[in-house]
Backbone and ligand atoms as CSV (ligand in chain L), in Angstrom:
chain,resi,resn,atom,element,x,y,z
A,1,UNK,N,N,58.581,43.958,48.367
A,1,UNK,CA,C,58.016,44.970,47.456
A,1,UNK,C,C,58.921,45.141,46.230
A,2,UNK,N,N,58.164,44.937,45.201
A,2,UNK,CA,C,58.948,45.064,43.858
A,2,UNK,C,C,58.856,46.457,43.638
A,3,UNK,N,N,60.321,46.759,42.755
A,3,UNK,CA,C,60.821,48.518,42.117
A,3,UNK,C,C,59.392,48.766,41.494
A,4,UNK,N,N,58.764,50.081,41.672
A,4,UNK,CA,C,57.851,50.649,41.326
A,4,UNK,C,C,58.192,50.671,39.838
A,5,UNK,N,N,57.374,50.988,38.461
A,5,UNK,CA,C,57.514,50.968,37.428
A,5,UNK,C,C,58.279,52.585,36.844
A,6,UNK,N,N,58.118,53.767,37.874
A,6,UNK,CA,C,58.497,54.610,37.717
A,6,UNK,C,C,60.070,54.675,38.277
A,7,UNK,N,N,60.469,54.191,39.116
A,7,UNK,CA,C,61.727,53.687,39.628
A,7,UNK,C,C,62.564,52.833,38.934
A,8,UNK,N,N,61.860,51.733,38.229
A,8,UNK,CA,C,62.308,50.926,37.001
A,8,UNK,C,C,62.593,51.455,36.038
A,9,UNK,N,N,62.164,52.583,35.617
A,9,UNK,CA,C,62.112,52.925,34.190
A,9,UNK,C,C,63.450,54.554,34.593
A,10,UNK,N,N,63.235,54.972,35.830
A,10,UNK,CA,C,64.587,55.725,36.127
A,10,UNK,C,C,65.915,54.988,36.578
A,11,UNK,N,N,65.876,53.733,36.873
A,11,UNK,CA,C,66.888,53.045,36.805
A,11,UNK,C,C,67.651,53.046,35.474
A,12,UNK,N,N,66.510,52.294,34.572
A,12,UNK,CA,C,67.218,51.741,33.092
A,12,UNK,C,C,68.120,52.883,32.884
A,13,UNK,N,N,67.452,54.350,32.519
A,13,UNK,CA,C,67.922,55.458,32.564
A,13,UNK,C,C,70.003,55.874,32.940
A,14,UNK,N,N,69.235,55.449,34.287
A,14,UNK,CA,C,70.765,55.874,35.055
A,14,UNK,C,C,71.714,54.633,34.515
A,15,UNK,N,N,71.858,53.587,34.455
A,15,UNK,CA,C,72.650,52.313,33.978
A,15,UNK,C,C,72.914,52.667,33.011
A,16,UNK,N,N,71.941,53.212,31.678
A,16,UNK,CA,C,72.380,54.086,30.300
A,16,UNK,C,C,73.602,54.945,30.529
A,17,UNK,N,N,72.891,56.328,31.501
A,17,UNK,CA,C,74.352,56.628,31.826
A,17,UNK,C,C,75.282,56.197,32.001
A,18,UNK,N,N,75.437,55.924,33.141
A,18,UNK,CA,C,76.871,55.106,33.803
A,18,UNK,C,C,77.771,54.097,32.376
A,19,UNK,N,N,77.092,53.260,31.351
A,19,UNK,CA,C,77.159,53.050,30.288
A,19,UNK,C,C,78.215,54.064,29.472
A,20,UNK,N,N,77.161,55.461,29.439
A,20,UNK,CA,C,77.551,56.253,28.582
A,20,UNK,C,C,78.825,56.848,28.693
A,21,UNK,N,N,79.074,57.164,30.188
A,21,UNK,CA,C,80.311,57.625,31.381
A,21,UNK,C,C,81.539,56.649,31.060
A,22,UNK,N,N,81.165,55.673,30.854
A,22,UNK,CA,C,82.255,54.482,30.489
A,22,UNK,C,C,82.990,54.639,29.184
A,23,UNK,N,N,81.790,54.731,28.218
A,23,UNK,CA,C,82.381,55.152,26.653
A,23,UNK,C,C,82.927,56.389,26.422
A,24,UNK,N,N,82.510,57.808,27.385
A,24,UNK,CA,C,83.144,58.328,27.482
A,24,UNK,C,C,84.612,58.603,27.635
A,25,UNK,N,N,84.803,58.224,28.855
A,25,UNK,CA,C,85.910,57.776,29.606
A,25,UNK,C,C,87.114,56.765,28.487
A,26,UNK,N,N,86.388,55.646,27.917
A,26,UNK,CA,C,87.323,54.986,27.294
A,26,UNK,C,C,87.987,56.219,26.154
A,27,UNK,N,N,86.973,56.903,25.461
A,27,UNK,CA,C,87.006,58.077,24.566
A,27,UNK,C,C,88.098,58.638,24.703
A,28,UNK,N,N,88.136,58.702,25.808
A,28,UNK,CA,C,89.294,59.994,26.752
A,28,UNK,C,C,90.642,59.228,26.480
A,29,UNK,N,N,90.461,58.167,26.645
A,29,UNK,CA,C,91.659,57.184,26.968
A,29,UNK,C,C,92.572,57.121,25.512
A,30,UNK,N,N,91.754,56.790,25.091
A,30,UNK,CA,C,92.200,56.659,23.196
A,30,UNK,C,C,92.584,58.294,22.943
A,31,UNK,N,N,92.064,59.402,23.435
A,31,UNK,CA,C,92.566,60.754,23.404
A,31,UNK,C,C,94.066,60.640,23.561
A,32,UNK,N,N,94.033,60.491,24.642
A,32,UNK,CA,C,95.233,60.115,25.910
A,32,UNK,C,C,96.713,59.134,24.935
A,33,UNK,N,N,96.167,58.107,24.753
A,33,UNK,CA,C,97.333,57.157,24.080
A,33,UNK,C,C,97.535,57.689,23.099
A,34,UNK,N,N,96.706,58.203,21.993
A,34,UNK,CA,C,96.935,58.428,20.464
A,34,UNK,C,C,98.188,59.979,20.979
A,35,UNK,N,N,98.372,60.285,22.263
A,35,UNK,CA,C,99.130,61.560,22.393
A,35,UNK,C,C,100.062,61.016,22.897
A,36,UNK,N,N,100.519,59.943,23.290
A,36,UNK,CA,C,101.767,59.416,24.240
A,36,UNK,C,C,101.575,59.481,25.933
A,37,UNK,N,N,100.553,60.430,26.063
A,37,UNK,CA,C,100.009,60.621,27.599
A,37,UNK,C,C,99.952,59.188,28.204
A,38,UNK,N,N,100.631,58.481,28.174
A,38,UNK,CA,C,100.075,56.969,29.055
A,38,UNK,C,C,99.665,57.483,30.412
A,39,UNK,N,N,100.113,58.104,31.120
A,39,UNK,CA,C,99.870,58.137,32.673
A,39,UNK,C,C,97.591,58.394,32.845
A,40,UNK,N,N,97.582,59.736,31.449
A,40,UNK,CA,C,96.716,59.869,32.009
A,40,UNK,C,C,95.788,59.034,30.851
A,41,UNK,N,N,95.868,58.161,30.219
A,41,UNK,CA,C,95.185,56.881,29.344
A,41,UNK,C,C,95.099,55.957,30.692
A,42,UNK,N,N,95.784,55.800,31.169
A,42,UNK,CA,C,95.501,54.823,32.277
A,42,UNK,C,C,94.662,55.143,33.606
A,43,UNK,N,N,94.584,56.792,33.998
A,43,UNK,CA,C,93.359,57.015,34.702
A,43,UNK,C,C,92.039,56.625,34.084
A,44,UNK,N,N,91.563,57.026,33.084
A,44,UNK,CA,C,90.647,57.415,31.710
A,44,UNK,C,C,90.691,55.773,32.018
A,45,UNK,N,N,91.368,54.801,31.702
A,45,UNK,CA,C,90.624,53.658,31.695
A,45,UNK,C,C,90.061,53.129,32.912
A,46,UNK,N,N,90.724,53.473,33.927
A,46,UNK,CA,C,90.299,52.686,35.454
A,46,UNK,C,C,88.985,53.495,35.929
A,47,UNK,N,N,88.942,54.557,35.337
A,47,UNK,CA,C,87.602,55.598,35.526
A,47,UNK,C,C,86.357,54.829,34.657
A,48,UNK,N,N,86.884,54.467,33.476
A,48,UNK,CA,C,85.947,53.265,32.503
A,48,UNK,C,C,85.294,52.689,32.818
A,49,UNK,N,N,86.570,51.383,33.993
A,49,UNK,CA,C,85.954,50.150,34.533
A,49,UNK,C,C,84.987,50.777,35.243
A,50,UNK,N,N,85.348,51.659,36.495
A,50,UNK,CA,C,84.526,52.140,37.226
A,50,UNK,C,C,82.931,52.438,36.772
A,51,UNK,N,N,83.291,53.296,36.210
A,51,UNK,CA,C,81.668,53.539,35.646
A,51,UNK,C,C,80.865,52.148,35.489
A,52,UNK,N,N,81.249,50.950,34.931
A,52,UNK,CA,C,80.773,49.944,34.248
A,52,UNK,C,C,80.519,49.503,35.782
A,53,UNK,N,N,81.399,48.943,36.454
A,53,UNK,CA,C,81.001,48.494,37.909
A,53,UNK,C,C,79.749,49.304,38.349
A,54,UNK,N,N,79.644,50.657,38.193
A,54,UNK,CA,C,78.548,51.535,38.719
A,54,UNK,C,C,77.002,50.671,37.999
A,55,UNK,N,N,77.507,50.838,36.739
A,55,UNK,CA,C,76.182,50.434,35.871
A,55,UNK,C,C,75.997,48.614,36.679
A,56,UNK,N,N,76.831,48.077,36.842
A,56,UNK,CA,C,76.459,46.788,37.169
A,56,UNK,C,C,75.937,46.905,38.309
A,57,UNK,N,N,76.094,47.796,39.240
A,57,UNK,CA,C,75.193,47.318,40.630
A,57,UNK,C,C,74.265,47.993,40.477
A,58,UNK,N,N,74.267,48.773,39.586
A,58,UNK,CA,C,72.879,49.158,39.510
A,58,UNK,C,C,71.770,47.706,38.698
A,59,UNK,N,N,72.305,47.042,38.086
A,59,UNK,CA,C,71.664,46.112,37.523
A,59,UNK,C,C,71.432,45.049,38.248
A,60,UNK,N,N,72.217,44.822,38.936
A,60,UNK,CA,C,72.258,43.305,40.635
A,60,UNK,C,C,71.162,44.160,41.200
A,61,UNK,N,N,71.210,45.363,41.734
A,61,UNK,CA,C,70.191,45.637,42.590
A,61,UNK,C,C,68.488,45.508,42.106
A,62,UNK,N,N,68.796,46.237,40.985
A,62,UNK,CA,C,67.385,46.204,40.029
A,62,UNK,C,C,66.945,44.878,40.092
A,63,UNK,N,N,67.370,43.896,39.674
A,63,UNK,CA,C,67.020,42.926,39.225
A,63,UNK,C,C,66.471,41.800,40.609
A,64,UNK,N,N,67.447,41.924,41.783
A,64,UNK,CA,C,66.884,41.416,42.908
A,64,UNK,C,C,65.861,42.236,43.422
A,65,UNK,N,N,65.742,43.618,42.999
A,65,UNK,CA,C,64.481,43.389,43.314
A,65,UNK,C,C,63.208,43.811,42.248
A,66,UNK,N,N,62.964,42.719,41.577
A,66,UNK,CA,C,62.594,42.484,40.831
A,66,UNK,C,C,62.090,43.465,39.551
A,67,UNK,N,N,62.743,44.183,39.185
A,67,UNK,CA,C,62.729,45.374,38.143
A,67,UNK,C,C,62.856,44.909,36.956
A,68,UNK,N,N,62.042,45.774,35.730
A,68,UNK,CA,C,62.155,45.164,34.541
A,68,UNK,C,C,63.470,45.852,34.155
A,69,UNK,N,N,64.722,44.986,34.284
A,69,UNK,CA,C,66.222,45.680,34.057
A,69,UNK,C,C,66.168,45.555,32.435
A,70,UNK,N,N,66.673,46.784,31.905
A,70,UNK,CA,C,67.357,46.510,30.343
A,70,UNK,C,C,68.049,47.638,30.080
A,71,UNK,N,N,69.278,47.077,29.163
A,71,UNK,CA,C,70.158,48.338,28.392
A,71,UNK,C,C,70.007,48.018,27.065
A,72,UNK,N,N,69.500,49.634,26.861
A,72,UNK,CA,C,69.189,50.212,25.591
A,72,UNK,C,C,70.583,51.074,24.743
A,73,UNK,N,N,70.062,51.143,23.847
A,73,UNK,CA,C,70.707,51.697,22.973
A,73,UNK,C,C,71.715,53.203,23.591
A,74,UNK,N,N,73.244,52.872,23.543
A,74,UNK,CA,C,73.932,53.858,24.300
A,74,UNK,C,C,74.215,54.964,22.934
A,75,UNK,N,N,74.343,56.071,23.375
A,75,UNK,CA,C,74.565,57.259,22.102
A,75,UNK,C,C,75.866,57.430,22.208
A,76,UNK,N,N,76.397,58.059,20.614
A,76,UNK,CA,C,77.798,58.159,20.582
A,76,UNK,C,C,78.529,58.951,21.739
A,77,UNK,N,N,79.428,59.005,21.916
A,77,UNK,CA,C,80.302,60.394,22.949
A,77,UNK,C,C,81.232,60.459,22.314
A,78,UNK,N,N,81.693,62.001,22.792
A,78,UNK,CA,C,82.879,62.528,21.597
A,78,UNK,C,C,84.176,61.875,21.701
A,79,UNK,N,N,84.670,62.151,20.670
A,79,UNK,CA,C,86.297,62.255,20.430
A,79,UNK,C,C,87.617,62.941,20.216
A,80,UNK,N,N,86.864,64.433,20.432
A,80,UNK,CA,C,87.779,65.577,19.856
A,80,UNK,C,C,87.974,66.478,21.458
A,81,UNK,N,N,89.030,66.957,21.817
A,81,UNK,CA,C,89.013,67.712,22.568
A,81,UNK,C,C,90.405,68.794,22.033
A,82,UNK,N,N,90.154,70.506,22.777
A,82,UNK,CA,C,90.756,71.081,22.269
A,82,UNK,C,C,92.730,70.715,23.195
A,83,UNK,N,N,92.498,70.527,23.834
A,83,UNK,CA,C,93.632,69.886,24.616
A,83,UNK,C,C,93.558,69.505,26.046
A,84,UNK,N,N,94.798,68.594,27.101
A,84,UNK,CA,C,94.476,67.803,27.728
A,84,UNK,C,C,94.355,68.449,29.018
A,85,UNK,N,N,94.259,69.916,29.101
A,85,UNK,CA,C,92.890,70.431,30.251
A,85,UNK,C,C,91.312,70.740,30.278
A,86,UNK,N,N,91.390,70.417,28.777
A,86,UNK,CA,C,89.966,70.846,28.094
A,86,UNK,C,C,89.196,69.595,28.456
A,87,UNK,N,N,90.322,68.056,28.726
A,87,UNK,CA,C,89.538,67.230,29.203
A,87,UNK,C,C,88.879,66.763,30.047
A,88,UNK,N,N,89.572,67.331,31.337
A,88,UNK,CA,C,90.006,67.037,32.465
A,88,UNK,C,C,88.521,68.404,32.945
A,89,UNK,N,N,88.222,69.223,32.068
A,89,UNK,CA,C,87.210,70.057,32.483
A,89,UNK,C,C,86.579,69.429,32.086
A,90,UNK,N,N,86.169,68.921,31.330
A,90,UNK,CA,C,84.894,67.667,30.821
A,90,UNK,C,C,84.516,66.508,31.665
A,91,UNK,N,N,85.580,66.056,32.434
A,91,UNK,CA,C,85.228,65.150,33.426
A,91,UNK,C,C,84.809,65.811,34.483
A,92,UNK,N,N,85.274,67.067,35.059
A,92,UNK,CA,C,84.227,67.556,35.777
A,92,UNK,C,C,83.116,67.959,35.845
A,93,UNK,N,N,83.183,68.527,34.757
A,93,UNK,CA,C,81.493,69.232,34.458
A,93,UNK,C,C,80.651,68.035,34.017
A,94,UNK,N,N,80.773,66.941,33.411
A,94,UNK,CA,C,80.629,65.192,33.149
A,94,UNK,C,C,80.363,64.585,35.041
A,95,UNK,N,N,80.690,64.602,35.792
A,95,UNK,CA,C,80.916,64.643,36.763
A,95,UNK,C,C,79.987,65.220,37.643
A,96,UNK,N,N,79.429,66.858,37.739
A,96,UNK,CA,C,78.524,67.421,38.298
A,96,UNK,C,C,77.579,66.895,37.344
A,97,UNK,N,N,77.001,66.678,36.521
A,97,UNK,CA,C,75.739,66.172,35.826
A,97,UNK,C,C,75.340,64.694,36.279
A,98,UNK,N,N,76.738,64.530,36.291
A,98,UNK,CA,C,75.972,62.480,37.003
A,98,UNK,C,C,75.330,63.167,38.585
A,99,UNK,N,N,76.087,63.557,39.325
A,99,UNK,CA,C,75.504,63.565,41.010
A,99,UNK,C,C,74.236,64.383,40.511
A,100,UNK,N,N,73.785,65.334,39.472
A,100,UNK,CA,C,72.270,65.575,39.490
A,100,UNK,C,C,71.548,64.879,39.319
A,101,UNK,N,N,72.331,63.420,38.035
A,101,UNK,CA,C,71.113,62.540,37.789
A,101,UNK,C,C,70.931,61.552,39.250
A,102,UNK,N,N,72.059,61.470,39.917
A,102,UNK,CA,C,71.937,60.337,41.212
A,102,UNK,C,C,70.882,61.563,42.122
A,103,UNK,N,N,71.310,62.480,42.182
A,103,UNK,CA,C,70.243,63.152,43.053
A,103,UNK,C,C,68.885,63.277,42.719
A,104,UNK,N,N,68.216,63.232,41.370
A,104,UNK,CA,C,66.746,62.764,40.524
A,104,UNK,C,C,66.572,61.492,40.918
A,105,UNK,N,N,67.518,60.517,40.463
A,105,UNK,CA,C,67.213,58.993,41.121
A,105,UNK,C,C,66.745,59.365,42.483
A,106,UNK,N,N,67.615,59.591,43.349
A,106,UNK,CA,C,67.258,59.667,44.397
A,106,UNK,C,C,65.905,60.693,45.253
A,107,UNK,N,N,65.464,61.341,44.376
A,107,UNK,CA,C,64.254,62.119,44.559
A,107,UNK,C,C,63.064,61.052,44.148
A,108,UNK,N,N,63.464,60.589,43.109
A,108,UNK,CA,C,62.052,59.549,42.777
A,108,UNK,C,C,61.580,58.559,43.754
A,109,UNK,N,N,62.991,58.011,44.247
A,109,UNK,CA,C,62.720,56.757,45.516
A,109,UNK,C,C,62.324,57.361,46.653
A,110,UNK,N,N,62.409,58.593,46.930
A,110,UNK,CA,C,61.371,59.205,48.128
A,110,UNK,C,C,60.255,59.604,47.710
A,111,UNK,N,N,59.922,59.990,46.712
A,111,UNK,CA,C,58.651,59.873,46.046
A,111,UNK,C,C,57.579,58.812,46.107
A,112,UNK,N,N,58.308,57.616,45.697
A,112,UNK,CA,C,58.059,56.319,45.942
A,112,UNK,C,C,58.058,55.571,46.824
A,113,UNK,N,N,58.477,56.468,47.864
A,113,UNK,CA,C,58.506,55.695,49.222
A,113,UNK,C,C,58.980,54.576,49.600
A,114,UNK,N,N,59.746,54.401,48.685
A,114,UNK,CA,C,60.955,53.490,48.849
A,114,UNK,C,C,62.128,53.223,49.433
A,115,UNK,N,N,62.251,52.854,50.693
A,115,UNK,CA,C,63.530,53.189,51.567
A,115,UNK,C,C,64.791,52.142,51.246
A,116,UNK,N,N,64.328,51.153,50.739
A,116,UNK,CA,C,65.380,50.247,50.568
A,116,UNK,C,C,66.585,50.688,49.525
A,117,UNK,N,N,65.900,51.768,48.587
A,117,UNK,CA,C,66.458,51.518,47.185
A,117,UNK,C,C,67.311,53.340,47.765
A,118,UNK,N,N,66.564,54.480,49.110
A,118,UNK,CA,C,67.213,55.168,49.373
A,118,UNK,C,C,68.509,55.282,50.064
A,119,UNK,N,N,68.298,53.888,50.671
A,119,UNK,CA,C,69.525,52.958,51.927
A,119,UNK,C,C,70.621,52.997,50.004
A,120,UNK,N,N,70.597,52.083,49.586
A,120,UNK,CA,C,70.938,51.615,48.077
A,120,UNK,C,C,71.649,52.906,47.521
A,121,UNK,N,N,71.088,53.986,47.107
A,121,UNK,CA,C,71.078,55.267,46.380
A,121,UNK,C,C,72.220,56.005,46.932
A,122,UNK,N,N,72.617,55.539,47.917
A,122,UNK,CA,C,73.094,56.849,49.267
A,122,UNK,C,C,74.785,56.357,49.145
A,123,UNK,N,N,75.091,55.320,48.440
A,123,UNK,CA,C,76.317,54.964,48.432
A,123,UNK,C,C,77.139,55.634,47.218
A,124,UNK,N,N,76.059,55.791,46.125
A,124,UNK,CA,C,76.034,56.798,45.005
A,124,UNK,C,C,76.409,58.355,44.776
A,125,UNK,N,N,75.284,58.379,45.989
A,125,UNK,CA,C,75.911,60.049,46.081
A,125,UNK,C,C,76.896,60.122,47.297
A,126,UNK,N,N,77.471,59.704,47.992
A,126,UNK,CA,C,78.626,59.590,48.361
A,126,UNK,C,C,79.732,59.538,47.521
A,127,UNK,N,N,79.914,58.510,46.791
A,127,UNK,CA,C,80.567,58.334,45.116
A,127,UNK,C,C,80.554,59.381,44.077
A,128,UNK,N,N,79.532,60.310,44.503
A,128,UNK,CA,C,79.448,61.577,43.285
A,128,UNK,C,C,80.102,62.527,44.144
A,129,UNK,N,N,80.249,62.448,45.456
A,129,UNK,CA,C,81.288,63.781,45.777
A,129,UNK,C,C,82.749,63.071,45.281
A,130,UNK,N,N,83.058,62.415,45.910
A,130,UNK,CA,C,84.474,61.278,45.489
A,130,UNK,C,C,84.367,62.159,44.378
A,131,UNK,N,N,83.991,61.636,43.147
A,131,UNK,CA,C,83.863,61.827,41.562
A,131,UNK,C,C,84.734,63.211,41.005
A,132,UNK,N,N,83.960,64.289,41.420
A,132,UNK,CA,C,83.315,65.254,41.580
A,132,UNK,C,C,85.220,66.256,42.132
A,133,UNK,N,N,85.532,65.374,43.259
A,133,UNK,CA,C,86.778,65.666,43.983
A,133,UNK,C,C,87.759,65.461,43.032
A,134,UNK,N,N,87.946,64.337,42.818
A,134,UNK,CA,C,89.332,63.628,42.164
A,134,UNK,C,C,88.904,64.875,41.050
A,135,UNK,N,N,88.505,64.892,39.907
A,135,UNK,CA,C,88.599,65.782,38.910
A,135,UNK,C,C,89.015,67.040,38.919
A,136,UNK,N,N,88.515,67.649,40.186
A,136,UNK,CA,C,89.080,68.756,40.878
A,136,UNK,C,C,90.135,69.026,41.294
A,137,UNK,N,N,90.776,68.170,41.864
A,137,UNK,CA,C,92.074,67.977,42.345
A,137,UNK,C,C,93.279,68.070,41.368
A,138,UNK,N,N,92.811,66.954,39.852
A,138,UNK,CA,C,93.580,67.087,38.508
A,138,UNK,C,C,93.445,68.571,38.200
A,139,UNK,N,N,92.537,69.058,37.761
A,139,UNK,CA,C,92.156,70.458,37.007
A,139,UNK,C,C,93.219,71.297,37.936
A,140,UNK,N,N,93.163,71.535,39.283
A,140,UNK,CA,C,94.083,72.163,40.442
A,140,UNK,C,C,95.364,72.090,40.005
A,141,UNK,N,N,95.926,71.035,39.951
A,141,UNK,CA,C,97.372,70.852,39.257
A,141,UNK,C,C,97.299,71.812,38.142
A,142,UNK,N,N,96.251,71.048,36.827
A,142,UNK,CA,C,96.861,71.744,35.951
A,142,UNK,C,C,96.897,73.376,36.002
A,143,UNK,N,N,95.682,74.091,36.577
A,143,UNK,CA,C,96.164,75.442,36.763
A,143,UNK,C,C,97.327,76.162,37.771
A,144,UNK,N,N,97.787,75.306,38.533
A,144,UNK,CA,C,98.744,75.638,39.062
A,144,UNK,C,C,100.345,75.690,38.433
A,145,UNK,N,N,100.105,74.433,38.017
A,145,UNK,CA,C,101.568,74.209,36.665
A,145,UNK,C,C,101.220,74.803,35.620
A,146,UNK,N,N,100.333,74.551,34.969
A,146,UNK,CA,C,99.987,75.264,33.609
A,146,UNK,C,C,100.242,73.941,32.887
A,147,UNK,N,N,100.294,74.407,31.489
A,147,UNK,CA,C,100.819,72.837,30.204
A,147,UNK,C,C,102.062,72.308,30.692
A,148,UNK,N,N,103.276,73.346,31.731
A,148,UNK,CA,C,104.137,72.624,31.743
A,148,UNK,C,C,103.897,71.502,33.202
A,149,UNK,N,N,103.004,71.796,33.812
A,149,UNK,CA,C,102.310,70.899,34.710
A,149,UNK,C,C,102.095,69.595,34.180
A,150,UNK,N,N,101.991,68.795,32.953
A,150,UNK,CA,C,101.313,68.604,32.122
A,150,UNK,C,C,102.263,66.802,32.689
A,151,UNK,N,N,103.495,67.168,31.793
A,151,UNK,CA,C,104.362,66.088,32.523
A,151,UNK,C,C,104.069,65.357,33.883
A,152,UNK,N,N,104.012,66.238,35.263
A,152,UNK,CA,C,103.811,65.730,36.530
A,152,UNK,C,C,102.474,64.915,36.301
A,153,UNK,N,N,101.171,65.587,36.068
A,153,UNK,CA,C,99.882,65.129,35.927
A,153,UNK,C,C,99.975,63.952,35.345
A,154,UNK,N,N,100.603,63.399,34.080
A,154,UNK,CA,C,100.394,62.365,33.686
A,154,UNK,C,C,101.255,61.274,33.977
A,155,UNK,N,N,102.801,61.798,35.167
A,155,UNK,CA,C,103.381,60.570,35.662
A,155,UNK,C,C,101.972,59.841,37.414
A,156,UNK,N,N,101.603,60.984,37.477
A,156,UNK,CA,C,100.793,60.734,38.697
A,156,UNK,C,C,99.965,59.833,38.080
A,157,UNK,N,N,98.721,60.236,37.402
A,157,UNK,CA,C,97.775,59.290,36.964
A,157,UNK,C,C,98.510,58.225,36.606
A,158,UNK,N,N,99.546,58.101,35.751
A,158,UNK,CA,C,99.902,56.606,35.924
A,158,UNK,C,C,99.841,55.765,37.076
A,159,UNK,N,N,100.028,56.528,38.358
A,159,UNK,CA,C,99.923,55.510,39.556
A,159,UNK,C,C,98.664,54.911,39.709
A,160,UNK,N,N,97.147,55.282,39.174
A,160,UNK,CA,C,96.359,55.126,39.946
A,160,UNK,C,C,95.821,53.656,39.501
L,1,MG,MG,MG,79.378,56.700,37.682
């Protein structure tokens, strides 16, 4: 059974995102370096790749099964933030908006009666609590340290 056309066309959708999550993310990164922050330029990028890996299996899957796959036109994402907890709240709240759109994806394919693509979907929103966590965990630091937290946070993210 080929992706329903309404499933196809909420795919393209979500791959846009995940896309968009990436340019974001790189966004962040260039935030990050242009400040000397390397530790946390180097989360911001591995969060990048990530996203892009996201968008790619979403495109392997689409495409095996036989979906009209395409990426469209991605929209700008910002570049300005007021400082580097203001970001770190952006990836969360960035963060709860993806697991709504994986949870819409995932409303349509029961709609559609599609179990293969809900088996598929379910690794996603697993991945959106992950997401969802890690950001939480940063933001935690920083209100616990405050700006002078700021140092620790960005020798950590260097590890990741
Ligand atoms: Mg993602």
């Amino acid at each position: 059974m080929k992706l329903t056309e309404k499933l196809t066309n909420a795919f393209n959708e979500q791959i846009k995102a995940e896309m968009w999550s990436a340019n974001l993310y790189s966004s962040m990164a260039i935030y990050f370096q242009s400040m000397g922050l390397a530790g946390c330029a180097n989360w911001m990028k591995k969060q990048a790749e990530e996203e892009l890996e996201h968008a790619n299996k979403l495109i392997d899957y689409g495409v095996t099964r036989g979906g009209a796959i395409k990426i469209s036109a991605i929209d700008a994402v910002p570049c300005k933030w007021e400082e580097p907890k203001a970001v770190f709240e952006h990836v969360y709240s960035h963060e709860c908006h993806v697991s709504e759109l994986i949870d819409n994806l995932m409303d349509i394919a029961i709609a559609e009666n599609d179990k293969a693509t809900q088996e598929f979907l379910r690794w996603f929103v697993n991945e959106q609590v992950e997401e969802e966590e890690n950001a939480q965990a940063i933001l935690d630091k920083f209100n616990v340290f405050g700006q002078h937290g700021l140092y620790c946070v960005d020798h950590e993210l260097g590890k990741r």
